[in-house]
BALOBA-1460 file (C-alpha; in Angstrom, 3 decimals):
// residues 147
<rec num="1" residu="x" x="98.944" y="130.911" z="63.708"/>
<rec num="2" residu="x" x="98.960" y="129.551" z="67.174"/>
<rec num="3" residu="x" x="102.318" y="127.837" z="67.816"/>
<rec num="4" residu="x" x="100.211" y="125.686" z="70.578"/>
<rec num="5" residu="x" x="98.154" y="122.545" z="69.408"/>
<rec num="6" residu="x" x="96.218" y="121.609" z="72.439"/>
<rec num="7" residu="x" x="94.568" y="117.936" z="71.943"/>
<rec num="8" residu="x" x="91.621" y="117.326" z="74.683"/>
<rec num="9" residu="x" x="89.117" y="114.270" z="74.788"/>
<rec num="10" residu="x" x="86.588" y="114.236" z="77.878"/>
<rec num="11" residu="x" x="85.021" y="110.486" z="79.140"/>
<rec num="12" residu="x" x="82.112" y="110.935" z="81.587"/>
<rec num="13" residu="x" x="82.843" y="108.080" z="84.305"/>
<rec num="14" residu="x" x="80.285" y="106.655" z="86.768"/>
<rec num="15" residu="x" x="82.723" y="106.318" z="89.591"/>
<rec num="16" residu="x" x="84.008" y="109.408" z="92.124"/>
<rec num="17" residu="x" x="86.872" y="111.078" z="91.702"/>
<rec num="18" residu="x" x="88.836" y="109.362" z="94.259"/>
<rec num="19" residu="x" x="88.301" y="105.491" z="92.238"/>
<rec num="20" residu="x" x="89.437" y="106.779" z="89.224"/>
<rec num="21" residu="x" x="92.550" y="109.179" z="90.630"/>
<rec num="22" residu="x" x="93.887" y="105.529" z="92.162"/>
<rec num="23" residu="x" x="93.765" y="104.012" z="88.620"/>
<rec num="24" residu="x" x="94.719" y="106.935" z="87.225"/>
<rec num="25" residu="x" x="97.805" y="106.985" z="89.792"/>
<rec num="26" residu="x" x="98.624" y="103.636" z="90.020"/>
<rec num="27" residu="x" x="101.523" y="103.796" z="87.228"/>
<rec num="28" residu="x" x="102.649" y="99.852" z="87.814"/>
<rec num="29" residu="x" x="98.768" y="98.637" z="86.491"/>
<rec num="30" residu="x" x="99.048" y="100.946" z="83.597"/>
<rec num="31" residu="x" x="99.656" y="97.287" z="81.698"/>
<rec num="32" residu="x" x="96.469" y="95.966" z="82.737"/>
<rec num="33" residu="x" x="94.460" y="98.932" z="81.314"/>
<rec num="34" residu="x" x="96.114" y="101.660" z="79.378"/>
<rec num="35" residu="x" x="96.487" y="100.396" z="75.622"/>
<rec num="36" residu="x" x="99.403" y="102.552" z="74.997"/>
<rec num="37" residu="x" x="101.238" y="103.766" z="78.142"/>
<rec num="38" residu="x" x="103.429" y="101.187" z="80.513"/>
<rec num="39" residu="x" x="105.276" y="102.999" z="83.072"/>
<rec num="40" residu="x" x="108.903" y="101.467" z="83.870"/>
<rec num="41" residu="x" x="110.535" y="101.836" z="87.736"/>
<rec num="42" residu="x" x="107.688" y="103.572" z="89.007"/>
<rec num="43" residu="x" x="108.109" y="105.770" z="92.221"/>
<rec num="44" residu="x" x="106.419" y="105.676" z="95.441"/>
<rec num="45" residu="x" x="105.020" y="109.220" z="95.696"/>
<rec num="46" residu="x" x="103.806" y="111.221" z="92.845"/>
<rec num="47" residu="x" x="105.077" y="114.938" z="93.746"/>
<rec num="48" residu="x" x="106.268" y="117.768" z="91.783"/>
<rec num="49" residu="x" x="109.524" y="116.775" z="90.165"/>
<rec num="50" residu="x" x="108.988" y="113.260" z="90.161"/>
<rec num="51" residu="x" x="110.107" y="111.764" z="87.314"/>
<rec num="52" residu="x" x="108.415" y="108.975" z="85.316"/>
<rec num="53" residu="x" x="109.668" y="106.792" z="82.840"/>
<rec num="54" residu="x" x="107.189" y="105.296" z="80.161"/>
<rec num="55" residu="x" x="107.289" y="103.389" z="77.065"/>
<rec num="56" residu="x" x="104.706" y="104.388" z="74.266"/>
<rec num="57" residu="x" x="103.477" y="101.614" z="72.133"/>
<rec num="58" residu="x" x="101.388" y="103.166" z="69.572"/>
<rec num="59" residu="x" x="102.528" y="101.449" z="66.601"/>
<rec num="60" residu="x" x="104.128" y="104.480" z="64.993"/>
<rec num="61" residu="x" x="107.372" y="106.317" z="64.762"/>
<rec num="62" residu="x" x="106.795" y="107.949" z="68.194"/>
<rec num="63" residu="x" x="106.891" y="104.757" z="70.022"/>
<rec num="64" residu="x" x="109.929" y="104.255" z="72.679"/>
<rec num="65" residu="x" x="110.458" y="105.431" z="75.987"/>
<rec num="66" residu="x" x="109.861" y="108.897" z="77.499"/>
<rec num="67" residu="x" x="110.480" y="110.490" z="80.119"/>
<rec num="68" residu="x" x="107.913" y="112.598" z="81.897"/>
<rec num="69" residu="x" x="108.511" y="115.477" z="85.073"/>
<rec num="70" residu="x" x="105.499" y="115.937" z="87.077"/>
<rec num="71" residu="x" x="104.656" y="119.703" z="87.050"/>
<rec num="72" residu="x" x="101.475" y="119.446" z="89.674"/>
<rec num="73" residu="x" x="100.031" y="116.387" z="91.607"/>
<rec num="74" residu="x" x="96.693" y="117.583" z="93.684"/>
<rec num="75" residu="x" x="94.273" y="114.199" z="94.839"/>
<rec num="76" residu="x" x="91.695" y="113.323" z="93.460"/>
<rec num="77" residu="x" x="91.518" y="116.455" z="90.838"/>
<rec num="78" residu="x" x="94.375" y="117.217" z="88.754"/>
<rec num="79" residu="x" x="97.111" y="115.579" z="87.355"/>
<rec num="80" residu="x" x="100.024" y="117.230" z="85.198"/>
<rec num="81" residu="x" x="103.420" y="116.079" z="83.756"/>
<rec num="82" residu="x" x="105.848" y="117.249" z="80.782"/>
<rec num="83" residu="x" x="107.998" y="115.949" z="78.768"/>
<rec num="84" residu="x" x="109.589" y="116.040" z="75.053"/>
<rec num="85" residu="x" x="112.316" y="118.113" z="74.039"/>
<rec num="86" residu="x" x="112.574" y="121.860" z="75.213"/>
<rec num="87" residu="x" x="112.426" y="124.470" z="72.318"/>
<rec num="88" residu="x" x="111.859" y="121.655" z="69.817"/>
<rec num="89" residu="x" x="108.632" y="119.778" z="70.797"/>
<rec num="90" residu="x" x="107.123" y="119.580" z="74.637"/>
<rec num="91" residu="x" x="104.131" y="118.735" z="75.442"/>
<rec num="92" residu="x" x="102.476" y="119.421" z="78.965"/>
<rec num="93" residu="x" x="100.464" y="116.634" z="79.737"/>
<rec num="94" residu="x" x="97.376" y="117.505" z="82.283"/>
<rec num="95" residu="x" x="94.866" y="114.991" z="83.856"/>
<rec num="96" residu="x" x="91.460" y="116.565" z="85.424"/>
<rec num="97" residu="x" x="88.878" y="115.204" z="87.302"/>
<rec num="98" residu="x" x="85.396" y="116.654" z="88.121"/>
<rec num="99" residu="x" x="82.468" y="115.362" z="90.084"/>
<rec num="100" residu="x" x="79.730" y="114.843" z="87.918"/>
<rec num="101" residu="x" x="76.195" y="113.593" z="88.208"/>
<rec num="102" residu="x" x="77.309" y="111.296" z="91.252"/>
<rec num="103" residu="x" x="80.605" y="109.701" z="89.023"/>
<rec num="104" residu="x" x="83.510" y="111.648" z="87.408"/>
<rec num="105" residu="x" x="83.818" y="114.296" z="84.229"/>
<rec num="106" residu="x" x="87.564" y="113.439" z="83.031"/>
<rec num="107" residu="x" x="89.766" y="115.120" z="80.789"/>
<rec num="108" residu="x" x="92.517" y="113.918" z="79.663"/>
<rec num="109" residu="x" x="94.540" y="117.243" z="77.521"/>
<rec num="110" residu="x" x="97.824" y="117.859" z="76.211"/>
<rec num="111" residu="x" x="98.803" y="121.208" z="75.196"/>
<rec num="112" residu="x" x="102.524" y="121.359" z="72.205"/>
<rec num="113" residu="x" x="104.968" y="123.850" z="72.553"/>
<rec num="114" residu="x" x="108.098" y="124.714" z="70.665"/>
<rec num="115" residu="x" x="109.400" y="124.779" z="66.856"/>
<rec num="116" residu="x" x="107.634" y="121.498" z="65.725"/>
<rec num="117" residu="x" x="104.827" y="121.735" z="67.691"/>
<rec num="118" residu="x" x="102.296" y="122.859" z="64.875"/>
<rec num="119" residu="x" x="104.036" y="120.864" z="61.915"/>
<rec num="120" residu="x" x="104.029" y="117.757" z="63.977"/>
<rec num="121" residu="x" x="100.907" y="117.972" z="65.834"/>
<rec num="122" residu="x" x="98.281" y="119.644" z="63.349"/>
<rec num="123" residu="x" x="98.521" y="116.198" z="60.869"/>
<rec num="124" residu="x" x="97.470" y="113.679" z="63.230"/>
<rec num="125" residu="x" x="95.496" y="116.052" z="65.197"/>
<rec num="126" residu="x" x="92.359" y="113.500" z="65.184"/>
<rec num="127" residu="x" x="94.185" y="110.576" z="65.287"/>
<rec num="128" residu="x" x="95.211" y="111.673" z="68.936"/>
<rec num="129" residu="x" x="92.304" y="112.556" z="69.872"/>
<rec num="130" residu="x" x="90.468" y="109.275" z="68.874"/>
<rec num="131" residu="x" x="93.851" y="108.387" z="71.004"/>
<rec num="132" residu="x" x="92.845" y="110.266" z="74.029"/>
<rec num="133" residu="x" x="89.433" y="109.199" z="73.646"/>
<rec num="134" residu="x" x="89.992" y="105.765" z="73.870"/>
<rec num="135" residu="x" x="92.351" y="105.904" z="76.863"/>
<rec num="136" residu="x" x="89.505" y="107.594" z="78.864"/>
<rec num="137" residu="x" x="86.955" y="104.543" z="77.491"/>
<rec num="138" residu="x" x="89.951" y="102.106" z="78.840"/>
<rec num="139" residu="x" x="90.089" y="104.174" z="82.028"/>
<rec num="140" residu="x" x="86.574" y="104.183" z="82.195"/>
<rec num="141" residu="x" x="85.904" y="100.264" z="81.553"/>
<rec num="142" residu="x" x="89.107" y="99.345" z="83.925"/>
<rec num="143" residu="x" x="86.867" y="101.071" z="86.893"/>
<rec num="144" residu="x" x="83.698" y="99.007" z="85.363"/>
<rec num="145" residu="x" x="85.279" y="95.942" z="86.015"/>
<rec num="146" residu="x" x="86.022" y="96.897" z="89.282"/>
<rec num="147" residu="x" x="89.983" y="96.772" z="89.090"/>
C-alpha cells in the first residue's frame, strides 16, 4: 500500500494568475477569505525557508497552530510549504496555478508522508477534499468580489 495519501481539489477561476497569486499570497487577509487558515506574524517576502505560522480552525482535533517552511515560492504559478512532524506525519503542501480559458486552473494538493500518514489520512480522505474544495470556491468568490 502506498504510504503517501495525496488529497487534490482543482477550482477553475475567471481571473489571471497574477489576481489570484496576490490573494493567494497575501497571508494577513487570509481572515477575510479563507474559512479555515489565519496566518499569525506574517513575513514580508515569501522565499524558500520562510517560515509561516497559522492557526487551523476546522472544528476538529487538528485545530491549533502550525507551523509551515516554504519549500518553493515561483509568481504567479506555484506555491509549496511543509509542515507536520518528520517521520511521524508531514504533509507537503503545494499551490498551482495555470492559465486557463482567459482566468486561472488552481490546484490546491497536499501530498502525507511518514508512519501515520495512511492511518490518519485515508479516514477523512473526502472530508478534506470537500475541505480543499471549498477553500478554492472561497478563493475563487474572494477574487469575485473584487478583494
Amino acid at each position: 500500500m502506498d504510504n503517501s495519501p495525496v488529497v487534490t481539489a482543482v477550482t477553475d477561476i475567471a481571473s489571471p494568475p497574477e489576481d489570484v497569486w496576490r490573494v493567494l499570497t497575501d497571508f494577513a487577509g487570509y481572515e477575510q477569505w479563507h474559512p479555515a487558515l489565519r496566518f499569525v506574524d506574517v513575513p514580508a517576502d515569501i522565499l524558500p525557508g520562510t517560515q509561516l505560522r497559522a492557526q487551523m480552525t476546522l472544528g476538529t482535533e487538528n485545530d491549533g497552530e502550525y507551523t509551515f517552511t516554504v519549500l518553493h515560492s515561483e509568481e504567479p504559478r506555484r506555491l509549496v510549504w511543509e509542515g507536520g512532524i518528520p517521520d511521524v506525519l508531514m504533509g507537503q503542501h503545494s499551490f498551482v496555478l495555470e492559465p486557463c480559458d482567459g482566468g486561472t486552473r488552481f490546484t490546491e494538493s497536499e501530498e502525507f508522508t511518514g508512519a501515520a500518514a495512511v492511518e490518519t489520512v485515508e479516514p477523512v480522505r473526502s472530508r478534506m477534499e470537500k475541505g480543499y474544495a471549498s477553500y478554492g470556491r472561497a478563493l475563487k468568490e474572494r477574487l469575485f468580489s473584487g478583494y
